[in-house]
DOKE-768916 format. One record per residue (C-alpha): x, z, y; residue number from 1. Coordinates in nm, 2 decimals. Layout:
// DOKE-768916
PT|c1|c3|c2|nr
PT|X|Z|Y|NUM;
...
***
This chain:
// DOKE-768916
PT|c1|c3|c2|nr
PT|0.34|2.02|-1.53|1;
PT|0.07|2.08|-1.29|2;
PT|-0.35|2.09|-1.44|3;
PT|-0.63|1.97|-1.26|4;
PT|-0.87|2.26|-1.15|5;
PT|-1.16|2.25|-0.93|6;
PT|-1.13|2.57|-0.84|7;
PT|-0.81|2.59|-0.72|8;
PT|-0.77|2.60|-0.32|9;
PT|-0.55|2.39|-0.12|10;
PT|-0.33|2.69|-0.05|11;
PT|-0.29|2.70|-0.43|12;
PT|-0.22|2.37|-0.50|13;
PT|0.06|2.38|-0.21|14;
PT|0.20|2.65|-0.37|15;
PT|0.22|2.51|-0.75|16;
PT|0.36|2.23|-0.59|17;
PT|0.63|2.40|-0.42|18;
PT|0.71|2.61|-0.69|19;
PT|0.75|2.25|-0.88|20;
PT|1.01|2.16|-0.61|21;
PT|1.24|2.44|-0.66|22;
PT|1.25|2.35|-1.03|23;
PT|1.35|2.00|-0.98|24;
PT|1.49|1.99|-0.62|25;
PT|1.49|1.68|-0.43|26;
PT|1.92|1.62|-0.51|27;
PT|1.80|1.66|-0.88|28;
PT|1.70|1.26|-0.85|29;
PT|1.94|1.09|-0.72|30;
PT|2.20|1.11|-1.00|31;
PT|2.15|0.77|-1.27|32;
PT|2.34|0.69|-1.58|33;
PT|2.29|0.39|-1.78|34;
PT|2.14|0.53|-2.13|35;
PT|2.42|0.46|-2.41|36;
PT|2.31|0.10|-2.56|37;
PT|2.20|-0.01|-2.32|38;
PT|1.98|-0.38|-2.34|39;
PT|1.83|-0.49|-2.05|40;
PT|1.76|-0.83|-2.18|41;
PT|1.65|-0.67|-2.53|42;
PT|1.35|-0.51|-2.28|43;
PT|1.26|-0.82|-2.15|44;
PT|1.25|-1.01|-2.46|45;
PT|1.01|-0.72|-2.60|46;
PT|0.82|-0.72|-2.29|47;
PT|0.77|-1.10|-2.35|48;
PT|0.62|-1.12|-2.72|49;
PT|0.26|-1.09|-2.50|50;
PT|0.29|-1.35|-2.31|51;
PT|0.25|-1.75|-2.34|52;
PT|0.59|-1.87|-2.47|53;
PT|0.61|-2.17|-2.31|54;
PT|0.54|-2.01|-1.92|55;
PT|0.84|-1.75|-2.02|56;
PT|1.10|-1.99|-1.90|57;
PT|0.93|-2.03|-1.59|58;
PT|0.94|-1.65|-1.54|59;
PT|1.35|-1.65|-1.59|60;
PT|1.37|-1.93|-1.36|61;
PT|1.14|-1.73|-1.09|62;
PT|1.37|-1.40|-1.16|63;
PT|1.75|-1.59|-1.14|64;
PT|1.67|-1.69|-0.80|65;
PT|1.79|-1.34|-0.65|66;
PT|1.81|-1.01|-0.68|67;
PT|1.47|-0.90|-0.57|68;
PT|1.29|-1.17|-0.77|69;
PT|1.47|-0.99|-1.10|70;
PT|1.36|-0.64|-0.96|71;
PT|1.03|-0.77|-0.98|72;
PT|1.01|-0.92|-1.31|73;
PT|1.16|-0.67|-1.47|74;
PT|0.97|-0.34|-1.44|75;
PT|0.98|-0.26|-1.77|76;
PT|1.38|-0.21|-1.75|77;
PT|1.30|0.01|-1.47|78;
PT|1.04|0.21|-1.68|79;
PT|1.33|0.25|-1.93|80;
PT|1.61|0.30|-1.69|81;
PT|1.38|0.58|-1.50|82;
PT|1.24|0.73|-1.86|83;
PT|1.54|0.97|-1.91|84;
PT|1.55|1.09|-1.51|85;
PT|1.43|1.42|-1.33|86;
PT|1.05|1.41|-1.28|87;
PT|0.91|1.63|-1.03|88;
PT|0.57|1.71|-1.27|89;
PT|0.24|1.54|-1.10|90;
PT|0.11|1.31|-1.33|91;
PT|-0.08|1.02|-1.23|92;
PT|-0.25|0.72|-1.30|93;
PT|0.10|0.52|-1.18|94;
PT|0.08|0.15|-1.04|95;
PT|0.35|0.10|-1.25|96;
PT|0.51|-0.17|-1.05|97;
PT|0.51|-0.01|-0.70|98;
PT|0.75|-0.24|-0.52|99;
PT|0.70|-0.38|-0.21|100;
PT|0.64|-0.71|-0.29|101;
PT|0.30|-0.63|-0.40|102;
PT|0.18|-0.45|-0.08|103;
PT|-0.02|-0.72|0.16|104;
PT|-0.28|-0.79|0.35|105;
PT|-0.56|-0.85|0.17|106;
PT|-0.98|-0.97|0.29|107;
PT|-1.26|-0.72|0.08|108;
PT|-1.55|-0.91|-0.05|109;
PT|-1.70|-0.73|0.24|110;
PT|-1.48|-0.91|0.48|111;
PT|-1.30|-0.56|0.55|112;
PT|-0.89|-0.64|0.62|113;
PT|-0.69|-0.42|0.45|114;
PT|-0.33|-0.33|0.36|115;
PT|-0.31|-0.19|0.03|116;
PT|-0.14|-0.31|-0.31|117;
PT|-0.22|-0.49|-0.61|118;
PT|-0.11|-0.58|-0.93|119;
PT|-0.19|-0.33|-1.11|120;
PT|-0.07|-0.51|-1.49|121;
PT|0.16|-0.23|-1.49|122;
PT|-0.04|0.07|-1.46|123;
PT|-0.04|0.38|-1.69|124;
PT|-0.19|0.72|-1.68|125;
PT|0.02|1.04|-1.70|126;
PT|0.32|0.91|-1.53|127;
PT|0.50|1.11|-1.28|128;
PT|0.39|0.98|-0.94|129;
PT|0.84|0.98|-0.88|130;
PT|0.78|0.68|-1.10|131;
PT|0.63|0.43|-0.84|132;
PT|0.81|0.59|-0.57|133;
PT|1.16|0.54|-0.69|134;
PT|1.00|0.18|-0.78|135;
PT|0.92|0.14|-0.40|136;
PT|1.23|0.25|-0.29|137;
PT|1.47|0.09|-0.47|138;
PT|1.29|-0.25|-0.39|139;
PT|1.34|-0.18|-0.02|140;
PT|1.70|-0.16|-0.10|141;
PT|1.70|-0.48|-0.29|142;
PT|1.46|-0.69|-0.10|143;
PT|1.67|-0.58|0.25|144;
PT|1.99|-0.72|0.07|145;
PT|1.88|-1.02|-0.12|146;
PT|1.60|-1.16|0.17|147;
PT|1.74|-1.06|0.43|148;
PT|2.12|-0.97|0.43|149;
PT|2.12|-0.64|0.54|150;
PT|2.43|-0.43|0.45|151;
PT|2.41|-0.14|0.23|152;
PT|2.36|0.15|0.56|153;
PT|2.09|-0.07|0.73|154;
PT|1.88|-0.07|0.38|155;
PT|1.93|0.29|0.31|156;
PT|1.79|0.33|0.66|157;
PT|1.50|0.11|0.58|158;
PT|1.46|0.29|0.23|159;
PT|1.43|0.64|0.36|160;
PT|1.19|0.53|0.67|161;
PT|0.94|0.42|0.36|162;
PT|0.97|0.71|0.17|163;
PT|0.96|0.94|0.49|164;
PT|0.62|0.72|0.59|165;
PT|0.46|0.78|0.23|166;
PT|0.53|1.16|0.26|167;
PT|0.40|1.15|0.60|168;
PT|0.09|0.96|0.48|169;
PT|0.04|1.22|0.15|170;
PT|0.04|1.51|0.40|171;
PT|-0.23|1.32|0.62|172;
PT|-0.43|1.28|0.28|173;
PT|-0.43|1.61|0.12|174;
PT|-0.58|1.78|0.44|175;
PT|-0.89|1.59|0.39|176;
PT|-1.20|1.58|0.17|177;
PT|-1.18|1.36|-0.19|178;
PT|-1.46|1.13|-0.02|179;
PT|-1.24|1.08|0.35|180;
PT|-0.90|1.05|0.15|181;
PT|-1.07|0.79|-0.08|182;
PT|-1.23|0.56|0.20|183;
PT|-0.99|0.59|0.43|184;
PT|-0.73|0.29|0.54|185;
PT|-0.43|0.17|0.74|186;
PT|-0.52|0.04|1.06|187;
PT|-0.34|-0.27|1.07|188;
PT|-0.38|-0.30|1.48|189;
PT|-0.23|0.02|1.56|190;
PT|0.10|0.01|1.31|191;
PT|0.19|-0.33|1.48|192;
PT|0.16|-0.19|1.81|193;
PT|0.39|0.07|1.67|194;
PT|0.67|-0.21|1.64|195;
PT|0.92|-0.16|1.91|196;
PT|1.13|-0.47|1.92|197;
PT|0.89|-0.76|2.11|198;
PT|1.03|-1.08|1.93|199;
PT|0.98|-0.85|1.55|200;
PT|0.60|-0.75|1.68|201;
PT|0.51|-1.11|1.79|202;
PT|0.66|-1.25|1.41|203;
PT|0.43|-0.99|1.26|204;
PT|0.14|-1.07|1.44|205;
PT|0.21|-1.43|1.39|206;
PT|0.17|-1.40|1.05|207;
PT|-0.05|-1.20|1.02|208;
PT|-0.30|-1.42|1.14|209;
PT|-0.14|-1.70|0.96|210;
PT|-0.22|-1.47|0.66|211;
PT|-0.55|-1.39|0.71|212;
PT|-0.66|-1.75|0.81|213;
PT|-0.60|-1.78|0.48|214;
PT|-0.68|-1.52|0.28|215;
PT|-1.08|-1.56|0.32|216;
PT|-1.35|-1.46|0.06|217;
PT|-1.38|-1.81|-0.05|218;
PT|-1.00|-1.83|-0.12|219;
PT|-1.03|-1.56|-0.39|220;
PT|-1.38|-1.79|-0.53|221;
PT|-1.22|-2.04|-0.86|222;
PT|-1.24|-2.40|-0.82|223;
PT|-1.50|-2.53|-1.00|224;
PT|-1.46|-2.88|-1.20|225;
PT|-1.58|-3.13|-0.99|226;
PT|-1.64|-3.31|-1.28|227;
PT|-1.88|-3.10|-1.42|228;
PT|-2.02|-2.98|-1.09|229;
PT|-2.33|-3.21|-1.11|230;
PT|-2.42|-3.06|-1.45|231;
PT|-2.60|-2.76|-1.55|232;
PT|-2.43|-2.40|-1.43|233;
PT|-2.36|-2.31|-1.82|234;
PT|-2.16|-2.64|-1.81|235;
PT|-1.94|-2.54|-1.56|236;
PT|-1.58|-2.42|-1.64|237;
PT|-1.30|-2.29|-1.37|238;
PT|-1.08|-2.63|-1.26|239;
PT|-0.70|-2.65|-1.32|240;
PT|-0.46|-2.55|-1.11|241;
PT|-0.12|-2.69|-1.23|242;
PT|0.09|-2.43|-1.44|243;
PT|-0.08|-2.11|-1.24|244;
PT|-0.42|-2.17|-1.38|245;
PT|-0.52|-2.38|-1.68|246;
PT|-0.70|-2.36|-2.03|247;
PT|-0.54|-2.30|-2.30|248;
PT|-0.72|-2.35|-2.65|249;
PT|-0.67|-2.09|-2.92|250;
PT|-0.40|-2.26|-3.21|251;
PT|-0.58|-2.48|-3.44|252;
PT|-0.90|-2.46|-3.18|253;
PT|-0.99|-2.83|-3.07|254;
PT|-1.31|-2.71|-2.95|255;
PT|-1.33|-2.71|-2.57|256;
PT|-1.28|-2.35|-2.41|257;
PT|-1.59|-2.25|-2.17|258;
PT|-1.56|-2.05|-1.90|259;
***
């Protein structure tokens, strides 16, 4: 396992980390096993003692629709599936649910557009960084097969072209300054452009602007309850918004909640 050090040049770094790569070679991660015993539904009915037991049949509903819906509900099994595999030894602070479901489009309070990820429920410090990418992978694969009926080939090509783009992007990172890594982004213009097929470009642009018509900085602003609107701002409270957002008093609580 590699340690951070200031002092180290990027000539070093390269080197530690290709000494890392001979030790756990690049074959060394594709092999997977089921651990003995098994339980993926023991996981998930762990994973769900922290959360409101009357939404968790909602969540089962949401995950039986397909495969990809179950891929994303169920990162812990993947945690636990991926817990005994090779690790190539970079700790990070991991996303923890890296699949591609939660990469978008997304507005910045500054009114920047940006394509980045979120979600980030999941996210734990000294993981491998193998962790979210064999997360991000893998839902290629399933997402390709479940949304859109690619056969197994066509969504092993679409896999590798993702992990291929992330390595290509990594390299594009490490040559430049902490700051310049940190603020830099995906120009959304120029990666459409990069779409070959015309009909697949004009879809993407499409929605693309259907998407950002909608995702504005007032979208991500709470309702407020009209019916306390006229009153004082420490009256206020966040409106409902059917089973997605609501109050919920603490058991044995009939006071009203404030936001």
């Amino acid at each position: 396992m590699i340690t951070a050090s200031a002092d180290r040049t990027r000539r070093e770094r390269l080197a530690e980390g290709e000494a890392l790569r001979e030790e756990t070679p690049w074959d060394f991660h594709a092999p997977w096993r089921p651990a003995p015993g098994r339980d993926p539904l023991a996981i998930l009915a762990e994973s769900d003692a922290e959360r409101l037991p009357d939404l968790v049949p909602r969540r089962y509903k949401k995950m039986r629709r397909n495969a990809f819906t179950f891929l994303r509900g169920a990162a812990a099994i993947m945690a636990a599936d991926l817990a005994g595999s090779a690790m190539a030894g970079l700790p990070v602070q991991a996303c923890g649910d890296c699949h591609i479901g939660n990469f978008g489009v997304f507005v910045s309070p500054e009114g920047r557009v940006a394509f980045d990820i979120n979600d980030f429920d999941e996210t734990l410090p000294g993981v491998d960084f193998t962790v979210d990418l064999k997360r991000l992978a893998a839902s290629v694969v399933v997402e390709a097969m479940a949304e859109t009926d690619a056969d197994a080939e066509r969504a092993r090509e679409l896999a590798i072209a993702g992990v291929e783009a992330y390595r290509a992007h990594m390299h594009a990172l490490a040559a430049m300054e902490p700051l310049a890594g940190w603020r830099s982004g995906i120009d959304l213009d120029e990666e459409v452009a990069r779409i070959d097929d015309h009909r697949s470009r004009e879809e993407v642009e499409s929605d693309l602007e259907a998407g950002l018509a909608h995702e504005t900085v007032e979208a991500d602003v709470p309702e407020v309850d009209p019916a306390v609107r006229e009153g004082p701002p420490a009256s206020w409270r966040i409106a409902d918004y059917g089973r997605k957002v609501f109050h919920r008093l603490p058991d044995g609580d009939d006071e009203p909640v404030r936001d």
